[in-house]
Each structure stands twice: as C-alpha cells, then as structure tokens.
C-alpha positions as YAML, in Angstrom:
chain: A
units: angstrom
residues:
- id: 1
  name: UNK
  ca: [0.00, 0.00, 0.00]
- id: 2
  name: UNK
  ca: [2.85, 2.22, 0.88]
- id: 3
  name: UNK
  ca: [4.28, 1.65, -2.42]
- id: 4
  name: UNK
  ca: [1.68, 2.38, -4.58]
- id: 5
  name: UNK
  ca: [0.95, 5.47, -2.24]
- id: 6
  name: UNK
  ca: [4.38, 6.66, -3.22]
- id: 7
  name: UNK
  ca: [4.01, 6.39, -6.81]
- id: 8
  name: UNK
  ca: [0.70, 7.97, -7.15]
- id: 9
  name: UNK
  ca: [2.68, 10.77, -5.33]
- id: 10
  name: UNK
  ca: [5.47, 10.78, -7.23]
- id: 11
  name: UNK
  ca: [2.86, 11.21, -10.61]
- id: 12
  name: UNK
  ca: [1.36, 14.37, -9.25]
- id: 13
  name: UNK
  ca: [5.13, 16.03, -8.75]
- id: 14
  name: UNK
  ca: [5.55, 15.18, -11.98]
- id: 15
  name: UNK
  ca: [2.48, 16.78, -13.17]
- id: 16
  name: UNK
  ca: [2.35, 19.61, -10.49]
- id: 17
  name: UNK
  ca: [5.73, 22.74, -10.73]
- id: 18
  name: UNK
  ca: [4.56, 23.76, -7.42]
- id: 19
  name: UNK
  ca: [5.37, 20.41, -5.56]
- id: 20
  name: UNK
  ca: [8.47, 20.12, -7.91]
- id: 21
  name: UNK
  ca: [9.90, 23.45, -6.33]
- id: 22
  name: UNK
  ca: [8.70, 22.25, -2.60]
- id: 23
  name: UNK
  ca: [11.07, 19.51, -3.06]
- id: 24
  name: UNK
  ca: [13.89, 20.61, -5.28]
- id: 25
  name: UNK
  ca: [14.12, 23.51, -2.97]
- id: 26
  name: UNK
  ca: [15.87, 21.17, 0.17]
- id: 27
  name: UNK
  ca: [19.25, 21.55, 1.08]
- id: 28
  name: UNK
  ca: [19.89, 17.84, 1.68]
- id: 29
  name: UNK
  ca: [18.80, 14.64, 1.68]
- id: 30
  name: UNK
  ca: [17.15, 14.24, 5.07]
- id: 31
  name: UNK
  ca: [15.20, 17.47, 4.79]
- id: 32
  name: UNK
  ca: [14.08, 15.80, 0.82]
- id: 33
  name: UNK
  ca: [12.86, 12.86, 2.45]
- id: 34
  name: UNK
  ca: [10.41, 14.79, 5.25]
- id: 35
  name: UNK
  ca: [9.45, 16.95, 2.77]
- id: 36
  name: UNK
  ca: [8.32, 14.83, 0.73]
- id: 37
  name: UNK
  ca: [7.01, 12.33, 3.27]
- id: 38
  name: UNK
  ca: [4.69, 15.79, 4.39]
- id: 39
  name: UNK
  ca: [3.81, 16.71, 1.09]
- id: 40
  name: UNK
  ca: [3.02, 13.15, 0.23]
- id: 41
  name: UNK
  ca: [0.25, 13.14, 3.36]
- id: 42
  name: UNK
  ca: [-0.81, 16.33, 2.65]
- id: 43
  name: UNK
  ca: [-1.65, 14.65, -1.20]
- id: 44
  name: UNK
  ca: [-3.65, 11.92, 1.35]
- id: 45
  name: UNK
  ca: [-0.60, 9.81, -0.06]
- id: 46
  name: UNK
  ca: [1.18, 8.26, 3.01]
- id: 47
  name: UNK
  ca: [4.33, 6.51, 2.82]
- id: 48
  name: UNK
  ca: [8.03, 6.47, 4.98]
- id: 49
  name: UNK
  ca: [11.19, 7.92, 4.21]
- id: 50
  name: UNK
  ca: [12.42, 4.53, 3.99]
- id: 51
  name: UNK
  ca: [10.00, 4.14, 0.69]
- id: 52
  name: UNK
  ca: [11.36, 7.48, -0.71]
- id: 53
  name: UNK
  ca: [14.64, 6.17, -0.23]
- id: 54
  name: UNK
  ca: [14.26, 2.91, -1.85]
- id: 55
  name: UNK
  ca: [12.83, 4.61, -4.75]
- id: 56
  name: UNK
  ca: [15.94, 6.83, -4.81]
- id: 57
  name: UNK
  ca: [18.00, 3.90, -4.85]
- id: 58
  name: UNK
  ca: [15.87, 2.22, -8.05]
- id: 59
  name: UNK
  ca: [16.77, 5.40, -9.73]
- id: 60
  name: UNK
  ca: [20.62, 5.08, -9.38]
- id: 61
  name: UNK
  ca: [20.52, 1.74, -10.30]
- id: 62
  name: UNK
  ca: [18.69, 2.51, -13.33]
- id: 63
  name: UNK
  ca: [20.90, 4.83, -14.40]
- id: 64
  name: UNK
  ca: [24.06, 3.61, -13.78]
- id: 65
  name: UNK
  ca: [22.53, 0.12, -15.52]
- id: 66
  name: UNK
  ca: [21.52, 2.53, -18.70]
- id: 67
  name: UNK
  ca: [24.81, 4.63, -18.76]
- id: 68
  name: UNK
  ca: [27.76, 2.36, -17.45]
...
C-alpha cells in the first residue's frame, strides 16, 4: 500500500511545478525525504522515508545500468 501510495505521489510532482519546487528547494537529503514524506500526506498519499529512499536507490541503479 505504501508503495503504490508513493508512486501515485510521485505522478502528481511530476504533473504539479509547485510540488516540484517544494522539493527541489531542500538543502539535503534528510530534509528531501520529510518533505516529501509531508507533502506526500498532505496529497492523502502516506508513505516512509524509507519508501522514498528505496525509490531513490531504483533510480541510481537505473541509471548507472543505462549509462555504465
């Protein structure tokens, strides 16, 4: 449930500047992942850092599979 919580989040940042800036505006990563934990339940999408993370994590290994 978590999971799919996080990616219907993720979908409205990527549809949505304002939540874009919220999030690209942190200064580092722990600050990233409560952000976007808060903006994810203020969405009425709740999921942990530890899911934001993970996804992070997918996201390097994609790239580094696609580009190295």
């Amino acid at each position: 449930m978590e999971r799919e919580a996080f990616e219907r989040f993720r979908q409205r940042v990527l549809e949505d500047t304002a939540l874009q800036k919220a999030l690209r505006d942190t200064p580092d990563t722990a600050t990233f992942l409560a952000r976007a934990v808060a903006l994810g339940a203020a969405q009425g999408c709740h999921f942990t850092a530890e899911d934001v993370q993970e996804a992070l994590r997918e996201a390097r290994r994609a790239w580094r599979e696609r580009w190295i």
